[in-house]
Structure formats: C-alpha cells, structure tokens
N, C-alpha and C positions, 0 to 999 in steps of 0.2 A: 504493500500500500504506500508506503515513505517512497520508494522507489519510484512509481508512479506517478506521484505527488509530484515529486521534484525534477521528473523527466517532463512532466508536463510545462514549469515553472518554464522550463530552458527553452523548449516550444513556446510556449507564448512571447516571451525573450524575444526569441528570433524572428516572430512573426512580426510584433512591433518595430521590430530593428527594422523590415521591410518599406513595413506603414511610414515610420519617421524618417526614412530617406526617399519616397514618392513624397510627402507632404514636405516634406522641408525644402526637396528641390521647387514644388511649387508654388509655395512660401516664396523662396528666393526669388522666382518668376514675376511675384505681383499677385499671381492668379488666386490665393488665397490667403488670410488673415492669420497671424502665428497661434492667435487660437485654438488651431486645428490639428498645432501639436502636440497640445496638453495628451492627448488620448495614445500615440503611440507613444512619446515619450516613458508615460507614468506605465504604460504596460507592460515596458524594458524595465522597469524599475520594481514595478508588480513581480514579474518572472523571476527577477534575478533575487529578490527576497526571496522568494518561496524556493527557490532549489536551493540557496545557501542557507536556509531554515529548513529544509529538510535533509541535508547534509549532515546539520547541524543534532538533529533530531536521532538520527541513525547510528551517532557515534553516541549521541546520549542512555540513546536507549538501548546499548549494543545489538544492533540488528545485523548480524555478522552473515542474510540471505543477499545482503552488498557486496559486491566482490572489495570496490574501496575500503568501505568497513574493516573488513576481514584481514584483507592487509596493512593496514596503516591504525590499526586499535584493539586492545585486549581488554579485559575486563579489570586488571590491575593495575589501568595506567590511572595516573592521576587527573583528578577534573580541568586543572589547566593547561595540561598537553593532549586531555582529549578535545576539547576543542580547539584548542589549536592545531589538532590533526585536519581540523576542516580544512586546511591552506595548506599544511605540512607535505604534500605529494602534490604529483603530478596536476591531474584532475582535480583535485581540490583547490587546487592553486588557482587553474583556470577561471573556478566558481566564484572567489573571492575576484578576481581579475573582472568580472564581467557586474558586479557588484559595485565595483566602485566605479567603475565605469559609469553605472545609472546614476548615483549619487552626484558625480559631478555632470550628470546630461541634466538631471533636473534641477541641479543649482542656475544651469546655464538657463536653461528654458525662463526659470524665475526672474530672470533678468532682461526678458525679451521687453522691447514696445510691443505696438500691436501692430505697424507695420516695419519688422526690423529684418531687411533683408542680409544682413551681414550675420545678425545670429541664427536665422533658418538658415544660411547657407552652413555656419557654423555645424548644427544639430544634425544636418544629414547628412557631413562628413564625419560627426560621431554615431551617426547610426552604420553607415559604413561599417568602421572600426566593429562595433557594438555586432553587429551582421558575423560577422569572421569570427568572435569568439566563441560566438552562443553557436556558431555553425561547428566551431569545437566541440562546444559540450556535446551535442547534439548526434555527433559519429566519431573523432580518433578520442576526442576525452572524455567522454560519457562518464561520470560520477556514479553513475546508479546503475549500471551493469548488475545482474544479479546470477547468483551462484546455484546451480542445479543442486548440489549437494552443501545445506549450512553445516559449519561449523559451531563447535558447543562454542571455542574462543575464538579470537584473530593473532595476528604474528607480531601485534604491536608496534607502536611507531619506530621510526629507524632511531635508535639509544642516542646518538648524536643530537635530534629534534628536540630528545624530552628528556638532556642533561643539564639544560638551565632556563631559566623562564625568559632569557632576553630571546628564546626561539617564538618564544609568544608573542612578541611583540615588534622583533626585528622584520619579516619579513612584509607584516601589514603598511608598516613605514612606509619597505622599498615600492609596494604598490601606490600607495597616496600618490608616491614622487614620481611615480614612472606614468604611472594613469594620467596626473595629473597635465603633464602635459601635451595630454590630447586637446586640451579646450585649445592652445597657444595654436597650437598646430591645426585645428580646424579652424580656428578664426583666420587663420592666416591664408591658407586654401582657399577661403569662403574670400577674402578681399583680393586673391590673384583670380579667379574667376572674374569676380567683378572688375576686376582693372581696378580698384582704387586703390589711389596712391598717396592718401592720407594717412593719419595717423591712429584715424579710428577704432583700429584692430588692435594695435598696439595699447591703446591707451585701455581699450577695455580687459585686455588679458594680461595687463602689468598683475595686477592678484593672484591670480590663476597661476603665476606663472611664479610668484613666489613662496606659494601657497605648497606646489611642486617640489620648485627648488628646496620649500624649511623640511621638508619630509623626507626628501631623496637624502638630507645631508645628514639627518636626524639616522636614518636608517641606515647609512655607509660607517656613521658612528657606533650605534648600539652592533653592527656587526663586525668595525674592530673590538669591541669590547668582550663582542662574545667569542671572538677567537684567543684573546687574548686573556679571558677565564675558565674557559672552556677548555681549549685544544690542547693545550701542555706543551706548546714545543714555544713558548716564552714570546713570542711577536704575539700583533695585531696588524699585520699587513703584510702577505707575501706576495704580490702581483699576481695574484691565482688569476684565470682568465677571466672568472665570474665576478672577484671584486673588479678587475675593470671594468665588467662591461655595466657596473655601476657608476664608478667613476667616470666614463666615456659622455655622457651625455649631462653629468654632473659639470665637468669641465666649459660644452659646448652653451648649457645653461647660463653659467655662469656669466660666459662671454656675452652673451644673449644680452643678460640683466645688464651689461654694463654698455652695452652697445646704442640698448633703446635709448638711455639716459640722451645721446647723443643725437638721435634721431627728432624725441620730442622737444628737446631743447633747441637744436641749429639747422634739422630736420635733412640732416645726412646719414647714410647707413642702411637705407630701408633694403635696400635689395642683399648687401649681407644681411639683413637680421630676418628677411625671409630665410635665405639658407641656413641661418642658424637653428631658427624651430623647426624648418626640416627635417633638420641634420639630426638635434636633439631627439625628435620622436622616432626616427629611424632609427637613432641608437640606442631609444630604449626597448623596440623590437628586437634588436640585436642582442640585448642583453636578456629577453625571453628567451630567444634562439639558444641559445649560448646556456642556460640555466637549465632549459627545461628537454633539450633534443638528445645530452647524454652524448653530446661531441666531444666534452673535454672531461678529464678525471677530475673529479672537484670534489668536497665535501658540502659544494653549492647543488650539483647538479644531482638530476633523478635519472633514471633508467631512461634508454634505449628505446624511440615511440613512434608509432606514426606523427607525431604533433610535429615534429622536426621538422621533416619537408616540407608541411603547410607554413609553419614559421617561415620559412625561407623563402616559400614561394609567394607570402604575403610582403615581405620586409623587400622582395628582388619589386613587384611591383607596388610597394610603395614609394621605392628608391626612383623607379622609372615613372610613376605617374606625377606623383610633388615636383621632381625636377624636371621633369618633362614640361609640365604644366609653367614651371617659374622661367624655362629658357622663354618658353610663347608669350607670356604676359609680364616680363620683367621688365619690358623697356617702358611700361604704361605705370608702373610702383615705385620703380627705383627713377632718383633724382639725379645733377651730376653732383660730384662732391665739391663740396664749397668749404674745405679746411682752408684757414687764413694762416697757419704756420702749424707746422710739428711740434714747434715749443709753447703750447698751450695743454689744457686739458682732452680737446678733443685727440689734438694728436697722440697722449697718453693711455684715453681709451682705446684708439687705435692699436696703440704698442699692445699693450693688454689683451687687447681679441687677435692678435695674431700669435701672441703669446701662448693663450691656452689651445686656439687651434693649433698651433704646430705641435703645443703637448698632447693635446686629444688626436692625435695623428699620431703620433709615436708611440701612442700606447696601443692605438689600434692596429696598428703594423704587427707590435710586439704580441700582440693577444691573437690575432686571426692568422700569423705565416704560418705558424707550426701547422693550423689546420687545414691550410689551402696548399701549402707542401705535401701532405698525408695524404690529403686528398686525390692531389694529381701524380705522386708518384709512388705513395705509400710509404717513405721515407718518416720517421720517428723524432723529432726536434724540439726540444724546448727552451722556450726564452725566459731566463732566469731572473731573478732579482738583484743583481750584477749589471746587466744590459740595459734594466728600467732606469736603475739607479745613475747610471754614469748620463743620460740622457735628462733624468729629473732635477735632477739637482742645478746643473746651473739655470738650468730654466723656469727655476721657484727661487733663486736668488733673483733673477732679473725681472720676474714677477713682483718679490716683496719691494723691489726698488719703484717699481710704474704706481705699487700700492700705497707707498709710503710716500711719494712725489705727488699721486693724482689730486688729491685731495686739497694741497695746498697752492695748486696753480688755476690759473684762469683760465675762464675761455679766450678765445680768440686767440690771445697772444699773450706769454709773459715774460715782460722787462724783467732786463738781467736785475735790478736792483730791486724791483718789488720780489723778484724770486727769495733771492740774498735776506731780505729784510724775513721773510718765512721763512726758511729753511735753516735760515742761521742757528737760534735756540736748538731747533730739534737736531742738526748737525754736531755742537756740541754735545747734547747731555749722551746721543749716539756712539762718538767717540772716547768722552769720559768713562762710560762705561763699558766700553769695550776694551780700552788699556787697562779699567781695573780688573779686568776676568781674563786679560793675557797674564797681570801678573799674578793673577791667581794658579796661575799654572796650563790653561786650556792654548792648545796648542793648534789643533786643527786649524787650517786659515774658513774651511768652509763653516765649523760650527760658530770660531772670531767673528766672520761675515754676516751669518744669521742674525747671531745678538746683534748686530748694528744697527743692520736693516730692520729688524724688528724692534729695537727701542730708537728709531726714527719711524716709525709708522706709530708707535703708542703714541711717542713726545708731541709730533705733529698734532696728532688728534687733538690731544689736551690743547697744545696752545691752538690752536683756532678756537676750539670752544672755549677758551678763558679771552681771548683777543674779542670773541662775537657780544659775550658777556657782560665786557667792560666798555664796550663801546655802546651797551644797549642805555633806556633813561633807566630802568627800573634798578631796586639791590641786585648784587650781583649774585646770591644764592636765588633769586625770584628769576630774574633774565635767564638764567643757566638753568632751570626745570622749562621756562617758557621756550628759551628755544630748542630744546630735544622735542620738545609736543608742536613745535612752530611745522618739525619739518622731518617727522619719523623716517619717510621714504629716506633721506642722505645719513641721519644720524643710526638708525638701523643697520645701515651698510657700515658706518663705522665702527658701531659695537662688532660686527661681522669682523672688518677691519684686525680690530684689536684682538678677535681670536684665533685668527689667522696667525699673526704675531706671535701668541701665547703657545697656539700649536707648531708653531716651527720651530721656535727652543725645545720644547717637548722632544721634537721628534729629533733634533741634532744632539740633543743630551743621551736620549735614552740609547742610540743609535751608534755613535762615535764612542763612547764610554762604558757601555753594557759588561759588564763579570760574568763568565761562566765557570762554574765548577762542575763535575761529574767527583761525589763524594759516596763513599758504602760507609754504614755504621752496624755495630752491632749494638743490641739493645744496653742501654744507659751508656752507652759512648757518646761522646763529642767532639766536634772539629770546629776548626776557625773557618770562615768565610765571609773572605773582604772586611775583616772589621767587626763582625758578628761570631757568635759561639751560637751554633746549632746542637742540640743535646737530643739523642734520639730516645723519648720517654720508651717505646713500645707500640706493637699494630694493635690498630682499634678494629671489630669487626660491628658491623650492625645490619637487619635487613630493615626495609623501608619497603612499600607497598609493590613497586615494579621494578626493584634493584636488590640487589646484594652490595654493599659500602664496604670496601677493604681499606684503611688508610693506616700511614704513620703519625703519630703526634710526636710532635720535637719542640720543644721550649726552646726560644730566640732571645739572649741578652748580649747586651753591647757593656764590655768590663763588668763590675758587678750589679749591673740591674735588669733586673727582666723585663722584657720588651711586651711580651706575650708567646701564645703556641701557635703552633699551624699544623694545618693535618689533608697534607695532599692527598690523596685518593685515587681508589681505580673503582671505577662504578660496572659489577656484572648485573645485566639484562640478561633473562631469559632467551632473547632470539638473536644474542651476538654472542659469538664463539671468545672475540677477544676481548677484554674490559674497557673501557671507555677510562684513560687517566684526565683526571680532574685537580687543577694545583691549587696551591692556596698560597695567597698574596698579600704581605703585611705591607700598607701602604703608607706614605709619610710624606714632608715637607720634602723631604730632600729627597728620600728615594724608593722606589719599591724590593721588598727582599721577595723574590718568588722562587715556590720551589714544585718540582712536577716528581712524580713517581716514575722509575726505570724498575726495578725489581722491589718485590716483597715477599719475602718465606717468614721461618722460624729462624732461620742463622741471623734475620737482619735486614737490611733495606738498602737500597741504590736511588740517590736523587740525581735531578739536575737542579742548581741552584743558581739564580741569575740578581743579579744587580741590577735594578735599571734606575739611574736618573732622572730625577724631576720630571716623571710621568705625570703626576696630578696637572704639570702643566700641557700636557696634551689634551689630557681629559676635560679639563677647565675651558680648552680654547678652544676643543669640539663644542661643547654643548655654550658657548658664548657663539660660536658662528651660525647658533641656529636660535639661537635667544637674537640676534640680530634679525636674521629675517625674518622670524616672528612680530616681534616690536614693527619692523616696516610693515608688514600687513596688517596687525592690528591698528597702528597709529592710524595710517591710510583710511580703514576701514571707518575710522571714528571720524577725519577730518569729515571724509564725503556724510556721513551720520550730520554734524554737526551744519556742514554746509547747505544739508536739504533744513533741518529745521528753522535754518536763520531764513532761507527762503521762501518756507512758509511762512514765517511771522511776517513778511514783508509784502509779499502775496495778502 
C-alpha cells in the first residue's frame, strides 16, 4: 500500500512537471495569466510530499516488502539514521532531490505578478528540470520497487551513513545549495529566450542565489567536518573527486556573486554572468553524475546504476542547449565592456572571476582526466592531493590579495594617493604582524604570506568601517550598528570576507605544521607526544542498539596536569565485515591532539596520533563564511520588508 502510495506521488510529480512547462511556456507567450500555474506547480509539490512521506513512512514502519527499505534499514538502526536513510542511497537521494526542487518552484511561483513573463519563462525551465527527475523516480530510480519474497529485517544503512549525525544533516545542505540554483539558472534561460538584456533577472535571483551559495558552503563545511571526525585518517579535505564536484560550482558561484555586483552597478558583465549560472548549474549536475553513477571510488559515491547515463545524457544536453541557446541570443544580453581602468574595483572583480574560473578549471581537469583516460583507453590514473595542491595555493594567495585590495578601492578609477591613504594602516598592522610570527619561528614563506594577506583583509575591513563610522553625524557605536543594517548585501560579504581570512590560517597552520606519531602501548603504559603524555588507561567494550563500541581510553596531561581522556574507537555493524574507526579529538586554542585506532587486542593498542594547529580557526572561518551570507540574505530580505511598508504608508 506505502509503495503504491508513493509511486503514485512521483506520477502525479511528473504529470505536473508536464502541465507547468505547457503552461509556463504559455504564460511566457502572453496567451495566458501566471494564475494558471498555481495548479501544476502545487501538484509537483503535492507528488513530491507524498513519495518522500511515504519513503519516509516505510522506513518508519519497517516495511522491508520495499526493496529500498530492505537495503538501506534494519530494525536496530536508530530513529535518526532511519530517516535519514530516506536521502542516504541512491533512490532516496533522488526523492529528496525532487523535493526541494518543489519547494523552491513554489517559492518562485509566490513571487510571480500576474503578468510576469520572465518568471513563467522561469517555472517551465524548472518544470523541465522537475520533468527529468521525477522521470527518474518513475523507471532507473524507483524508490518503491517491491520485493517478491519480505524479509523479517533489512541489511541496514551503509555503517559509514549512520557513524555520526553530521550524515543527517550534511547531505540535505548539499541539496539546498545544488537545487538551489536552478531558480538563477532558469531565470537566466527564461531572459536569453526573451532577449532581455536588463538587469531584471539578475536583480530578482540575487536571493536565490545566495540563498544556494549559504547552503552549498554550509554543506562542503559540515562534510569536512564529518570527515574529519569520522574517517580516522586525520584531514578534512583530500581532493576526493566528489568533494570537488562540490566545490566546482561553489567556486563558479562565487564568481557569479561577485561579478553581478559589477553588472548592477556599471552594468558590464552580463554575458559572462550568463555563463556563469550556466556553468554553475551544469556543474552541479556534474557533481550528481559524479556522486551518484559509481564512476569514481569514493566514500561519497553509491553503486553502479542505470541513473548514470541518464545523468550524463541530461548534463551533455544541458551543456549543448544553455550554451547553444546563449551563443544565438548573447549579442541581444551582453553589453560592450565599459571598464574605465584595471586599477579600480571593477577591474579587481575582474581579476577575481578569472581567478576562481581558472581555479574551477583546474580542478575540473584534475577531477574528470583520470575518468575520460579510463574511459577511452582503460588506463588506471589518479590525481592526487600533490597536483591540486601545487596549483591551489598560489592561486588562493593571489585571491586573498584581489580580497583584501577589492574592498578598499573605487570604482572607476583609483588614485595612486587615495589608494596609499587606504591601504596604508592595513599595510602596516599586515606586516607588523607578520615579522612578529617570523620571529616566532614560522618559516614557510607560503604560511608568512597567508598571515599577511589575511590580516590585511581583517585590518582593511575594520578601518573602512571605523573610517564610514567617524565620518557618519551620529555616536560612533550608533553609526557603526547603523551602517552594517545600512547595507547587509556589502557588509555580509565582509563578515564572509573575514572568514575566509580566519580559514586560510587555519588551513596553512594545520597543514605546514601537522605531528604525526604511529605509537603501540600496553595497558597502563605511557608515551610523550609533541608535548603531551598519552597514558593508555585500558579497552573499553560496550554494545549500543546497531553497533558493537570497541575503544581505548588514554588520559592526556601536559607536565603535571590532566588535560582530560579520549577514547578513539572502532564501531562493528552487523552488515560490515570490517569496523568503522572513529577518533576522538581534544580541541583547544592552540591546537587539536587527535588520535584514531590502528590495532586493539588484549596485549595492547596501536594509535595514530596527530597534532594539528589552530584548527578552531578553520572551523571559526567556515561557519563565519556562511554566517556572512546569511546576514546578506536576511538583511536584504528585511531592507525590501521595510521598503514595501514605508511604501504603503505613503501610498
């Protein structure tokens, strides 16, 4: 019956999908009133509730006559990894995919006039999209397949999913942010059909688009974090091909965000910042492709599926219709370029968007040769974290530089002396503090370099807002709340700014400076480590509802005081031969002591035991980079709130 239920849901789904792109296109025509697409719309939104509530239902009530079910849920999992098993596979993934899908079609609809040909055009290149997934559910990813022969259990979720709760929460993220920007991408569609070569599109999908962006970056966060408590082998980032194919359109975004600035303000750019949302939504197809077709070995990626080729065959003619479409109608959008000099802001934003495209190039080269080598010759290759690395780095130096400069220059043009006059403070306090952390001992010229550039992009910050402050009539604690609420869209980006800043010491500290030990203890033995005395107390055993917990506890003091214990772990699951290690991480101002399990018997134990530096400041500057674009959307969202009621009153 749930089966049923929810096969039906994805039917209805896809029937609507049809409706709201026949009515949208005829919306867009003139020939009828956007009215008409409350009914397909909400039917996409109807369907896609009901299958991810009957999904939802069948792991609840283990109805293991599911083939889903039966694979991906047992009766001893716990309630918050059984619904998150709803998203945790293949087919389920897709369910939630076509879910949020409705959710941002009916926010869009909500925002229609009644004659608004640019969001009907919008709506029916999201029923498109909307068309193709539910056409998934529907035949290669069918959720509700059911089993001739039930099972009393299931095989339970894969022990990686449901070893820590950031699996409940990370992948929803990455969908917000990848989903999200379908609206940029249709709107944009929707104004090259029309030829306009306004600003319209843009102006309506600035939200949307970073609405995308705070979730994509929220989610590339919670899933270094969950590799990085999880996995046991002491990073949060290996270039695996699936984290980029997060990053790839995170990068393209980015540029996106900084390009429009350029557009609405001097109203240059239009025609790269169509190719940017292109580019963006094609690469978050890419990074479905790439997840979910079982092309690459990842602990991202699922099994081996029909869904693969249709990805591919959707993302090849998505690749050929968008740019197809923008070579016919580009010259009717894009402007000529009116830059008054390179040494202004515009030309900064420039440097900037060509800066993360040539990064989001070099990663996509690094992420898809191995597969298009395999492909065509069947040759075996991979591109390491070596390769990425010697490519990243100077080109996130010469990023923090365009980030730490854009800010404090003008448009049009800036005089060498108004430069001078800005830059000067933030020049100093950059340098003072950068000779006092050489004679600290830190030697790297690249980690020396980061610090600079990064407390000249903090310093900066500050003095413009203490400069905007003092020049304002009011106190200067009142002007300095009034202007962050004056103008969230710039100051949003700042806070972003600054934790960009915060995460590139992070990651040069923890990176350049890292300890490794490989230490064995027998029980009540102790060893030094960097500075620390590890004392191995003895193995703890305990069961928990859909695990068996094997760990070591070892007491951490630094000379004679106790810091506290830790108790890395190997987590056995019922339906994994091999245990899942789990480490445990005492964190601090200064530094993290992590340690992961190698062996455990009765003789004794084997860790690895790592050092890493001033992590908290990675951690701090990730979720500052998405507390930034939050604050821009919410401020934004309040200005326009506030601007219709002064309007009413006046009205």
């Amino acid at each position: 019956m749930i089966a049923a239920v929810g096969y039906a849901g994805i039917l209805v789904a896809g029937i609507s999908a049809i409706g709201l792109i026949v009515q949208g296109a005829r919306s867009f025509s003139g020939t009828i009133g956007t009215d008409r697409l409350r009914l397909p719309a909400w039917g996409i939104a109807v369907g896609a509730i009901v299958a991810m509530g009957s999904l939802e239902l069948a792991l609840l009530t283990d109805d293991f006559s599911i083939e889903y079910v039966a694979r991906n849920h047992s009766r001893d999992t716990p309630l918050v990894f059984t619904i998150a098993a709803g998203w945790a596979s293949l087919e389920g993934s897709i369910v939630l995919w076509g879910l949020v899908l409705s959710g941002f079609m009916i926010a869009v609809l909500r925002s229609l006039d009644e004659d608004d040909r640019s969001g009907s055009g919008a709506l029916a290149v999201m029923g498109l999209v909307a068309l193709f997934f539910f056409g998934l559910m529907a035949t290669a990813a069918n959720p509700f397949t059911t089993l001739d022969i039930v099972p009393f259990d299931g095989s339970g979720a894969n022990p990686l999913l449901q070893n820590h709760i950031l699996m409940a929460i990370h992948p929803p993220m990455l969908y917000l942010g990848y989903i999200g920007f379908t609206v940029p991408f249709a709107f944009a569609i929707s104004a090259l059909v029309a030829g306009d070569g306004s600003t319209s599109w843009l102006q309506r999908t600035r939200r949307w688009t970073l609405i995308a962006w705070t979730f994509l970056t929220l989610g590339i966060v919670l899933g270094a974090w969950w590799s990085y408590e999880v996995l046991g082998w002491g990073g949060y980032w290996a270039w695996d091909p699936v984290e980029n194919a997060s990053l790839l359109p995170w990068l393209t975004a980015t540029a996106f965000i900084h390009s429009s600035v350029v557009q609405r303000r001097r109203g240059m750019l239009q025609a790269w910042n169509m190719a940017l949302v292109i580019s963006t939504f094609a690469l978050t197809i890419l990074g479905t492709f790439l997840t979910r077709s079982g092309v690459v070995a990842s602990v991202h990626s699922f099994t081996q599926s029909a869904i693969g080729p249709a990805l591919m065959v959707f993302l090849v003619l998505i690749l050929i219709g968008s740019f197809g479409l923008f070579a016919l109608r580009a010259h009717l959008v894009a402007s000529p370029p009116r830059l008054d000099s390179l040494a202004s802001r515009e030309g900064l934003f420039l440097l900037n968007n060509l800066l993360l495209a040539v990064f989001a190039f070099v990663v996509l080269i690094g992420t898809i040769y191995p597969l298009v080598l395999e492909a065509f010759s069947g040759d075996r290759v991979s591109v390491g974290a070596p390769w990425f690395d010697r490519a990243a780095i100077p080109l996130s130096l010469v990023l923090l530089l365009a980030m730490g400069l854009g800010p404090l220059t003008p448009y049009r043009f800036a005089a060498p002396d108004l430069m001078w006059r800005r830059i000067r403070g933030p020049l100093q306090a950059a340098s003072i503090v950068s000779v006092g952390t050489v004679l600290a001992g830190v030697r790297p010229i690249t980690v020396v370099a980061t610090i600079w550039l990064s407390v000249f992009i903090v310093s900066g910050i500050a003095t413009l807002a203490h400069q905007r402050a003092r020049a304002a009539a009011a106190p200067y604690s009142k002007a300095l709340s009034s202007l962050f609420r004056a103008d969230p869209g710039f100051w949003g980006g700042m806070v972003s700014h600054v934790g960009v800043a915060l995460l590139a010491i992070g990651i040069a500290f923890s990176g350049s400076f890292v300890t490794r030990q490989t230490i064995a203890f027998e029980p009540g033995e102790s060893a030094l480590f960097d500075g620390y005395t590890l004392t191995y107390e003895g193995p703890t055993l305990r069961d928990e509802p859909n695990r068996r917990v094997i760990g070591a506890l070892f007491t951490i003091s630094r000379g004679d005081t106790v810091l506290g214990t830790l108790e890395p772990r190997l987590n056995q699951y019922p339906n994994q031969v091999q245990p899942i290690p789990t480490p445990s991480v005492r964190t601090g101002l200064r530094e993290d002591v992590y340690l992961s399990l190698v062996r455990i018997d009765s003789d004794g134990v084997t860790i690895d035991a790592f050092r890493f530096p001033l992590m908290w400041l990675l951690w701090s500057g990730a979720l500052l980079i998405v507390a930034g674009g939050g604050w821009s959307f919410a401020g934004r969202k309040r200005r326009r709130e506030l601007s219709a009621a002064k309007a009413s009153t006046v009205v």
